[in-house]
C-alpha positions, 0 to 999 in steps of 0.5 A, a space after each residue: 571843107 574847101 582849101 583852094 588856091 587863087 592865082 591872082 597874078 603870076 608875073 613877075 616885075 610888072 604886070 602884062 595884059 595877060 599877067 598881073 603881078 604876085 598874087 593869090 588868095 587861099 581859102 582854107 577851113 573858111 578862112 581867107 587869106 592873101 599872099 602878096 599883094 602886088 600892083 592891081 591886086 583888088 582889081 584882079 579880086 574883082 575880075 575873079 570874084 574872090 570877096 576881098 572884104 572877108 580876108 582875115 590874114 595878109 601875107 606879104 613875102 617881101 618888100 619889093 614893089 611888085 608884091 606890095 604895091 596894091 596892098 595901100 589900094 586894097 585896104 583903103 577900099 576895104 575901108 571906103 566899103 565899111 569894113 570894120 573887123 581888125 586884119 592881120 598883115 604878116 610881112 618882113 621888118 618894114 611892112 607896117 612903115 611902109 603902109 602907115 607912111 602912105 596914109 600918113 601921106 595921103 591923109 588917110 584914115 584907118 577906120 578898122 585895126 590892123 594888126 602887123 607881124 614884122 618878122 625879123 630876117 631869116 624868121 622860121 616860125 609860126 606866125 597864125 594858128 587857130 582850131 583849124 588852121 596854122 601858117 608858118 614861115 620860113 627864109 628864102 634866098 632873095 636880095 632882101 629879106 624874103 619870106 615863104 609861108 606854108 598852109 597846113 591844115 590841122 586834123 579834124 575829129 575821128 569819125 564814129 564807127 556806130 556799129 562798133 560804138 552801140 555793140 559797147 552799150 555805153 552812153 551817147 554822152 562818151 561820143 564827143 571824147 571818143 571822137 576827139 581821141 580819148 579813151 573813156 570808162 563808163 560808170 561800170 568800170 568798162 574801158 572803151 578805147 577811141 580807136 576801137 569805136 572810131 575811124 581816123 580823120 581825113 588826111 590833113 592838107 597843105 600848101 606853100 607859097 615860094 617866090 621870090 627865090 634863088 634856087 634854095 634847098 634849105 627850104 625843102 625841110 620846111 615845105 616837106 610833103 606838101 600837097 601843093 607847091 608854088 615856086 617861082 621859076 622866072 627863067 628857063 635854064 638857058 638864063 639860069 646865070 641871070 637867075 643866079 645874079 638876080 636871086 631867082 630860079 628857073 623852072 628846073 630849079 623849081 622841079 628840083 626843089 619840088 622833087 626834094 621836097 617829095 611835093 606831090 603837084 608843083 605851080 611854077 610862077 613870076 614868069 619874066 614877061 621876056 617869054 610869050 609863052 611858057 611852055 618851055 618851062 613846063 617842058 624843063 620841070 616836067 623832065 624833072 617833076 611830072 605833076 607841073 602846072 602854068 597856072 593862067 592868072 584867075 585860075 583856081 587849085 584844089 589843094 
């Protein structure tokens, strides 16, 4: 199955001509999911086609505006369109009063259920799980509490060897145990081990979302080996004292953590819109770490 990543917006502060603000959805094992929601957000789901009446999980990073300031624009539209089915909002302490104040405010009316994950500072956890899928959260550096998250897909069933499993003779009816990996014994006592009649499952994939941040390599425990990486990298070096004040990275810093991570592709983002163009970040990271990409907003990642 498709597990796809959606640059929604890639800018950093306010959203540009050519870039919106932090946003981008993922569609993993059919399930859909929005990470960050900044200003316009629904209006970028509309440009890029991405069906916002489907998302199941929202996952907001932290509580400054240009990551949350679409979010009350997009559920009132989901609601004025008829949805019905519950969501769940995952996002820092504060998330539920400041979405619940807007409608409260503006006369608003919830007409599905939302749920809401408030999750204490410096939370490392998971915060969604089902067959398919699990999310996890972990701190990263910022002014305020600030949240990343990683994707990670769980293993699938073994394949079935048929030439293996029909030279043992034993019934059909041992398939489903033998491809969920157990062993089984037929009714004559004959043991049948799953990995003699079976192939193991595709590799599992995953990906983690990183922005905002100061360059923070406690996080590479929780990012460990990920097939895709986002990390925001606002500056280019020359201003990494401005990241510094400011609790962001560079694109170095980014590669550097990509690198430590043992990563294998890395999508810097939240560019400062000081920079017209972006290709001196790609040229600072890619001296570090040689799989970069400067995503343009609307521009859709393989994991």
């Amino acid at each position: 199955m498709s597990f796809t990543v959606t640059i929604l917006g890639s800018g950093a502060a306010v959203p540009t001509l050519s870039r919106g603000t932090t946003s981008q959805f993922v569609n993993c094992q059919q399930r859909s999911i929005l990470i960050d929601c900044g200003e316009g957000t629904q209006i970028q789901m509309r440009k890029f086609k991405v069906k916002f009446q489907g998302l199941q999980v929202i996952l907001i990073s932290h509580l400054h505006g240009d990551h949350i300031f679409g979010l009350a624009g997009l559920i009132s539209t989901m609601q004025l369109l008829g949805r019905k089915e519950a969501i769940t909002i995952v996002g820092p302490i504060g998330i539920k009063e400041f979405l619940l104040n807007q409608f409260k405010i503006s006369g608003y009316y919830n007409g599905f259920p939302i749920e809401f994950h408030e999750l204490a500072p410096n939370t490392e956890a998971m915060v969604y799980e089902d067959k398919c899928i699990e999310i996890k959260t972990f701190p990263l550096s910022h002014r305020i509490p600030t949240q990343g998250y990683r994707i990670n897909e769980k293993p699938g069933k073994r394949g079935l060897d048929k030439e293996a499993f029909d030279e043992t003779g034993i019934s059909t009816s041992y398939i489903q145990k033998l491809i969920s990996g157990e062993d089984v014994i037929d009714n004559e006592g004959t043991i049948v081990k799953s990995e003699d009649v079976t192939f193991p499952p595709k590799p599992t994939k995953s990906y983690a979302f990183c922005s905002d941040t100061a360059y923070h390599p406690p996080i590479i425990n929780a990012i460990k080996g990920v097939n895709l990486l986002y990390h925001e990298a606002t500056f280019l070096d020359k201003e990494s004292e401005r990241a510094s004040e400011t609790f962001h990275s560079t694109a170095k810093q980014a590669a550097t953590i990509a690198l430590k991570s043992e990563a294998k592709r890395l999508i810097l983002g939240h560019f400062s819109a000081r920079y017209k163009t972006m290709e001196l970040h790609k040229e600072e990271a890619e001296a570090i770490f040689e799989k970069v990409f400067i995503p343009e907003d609307g521009e859709v990642f393989n994991v």
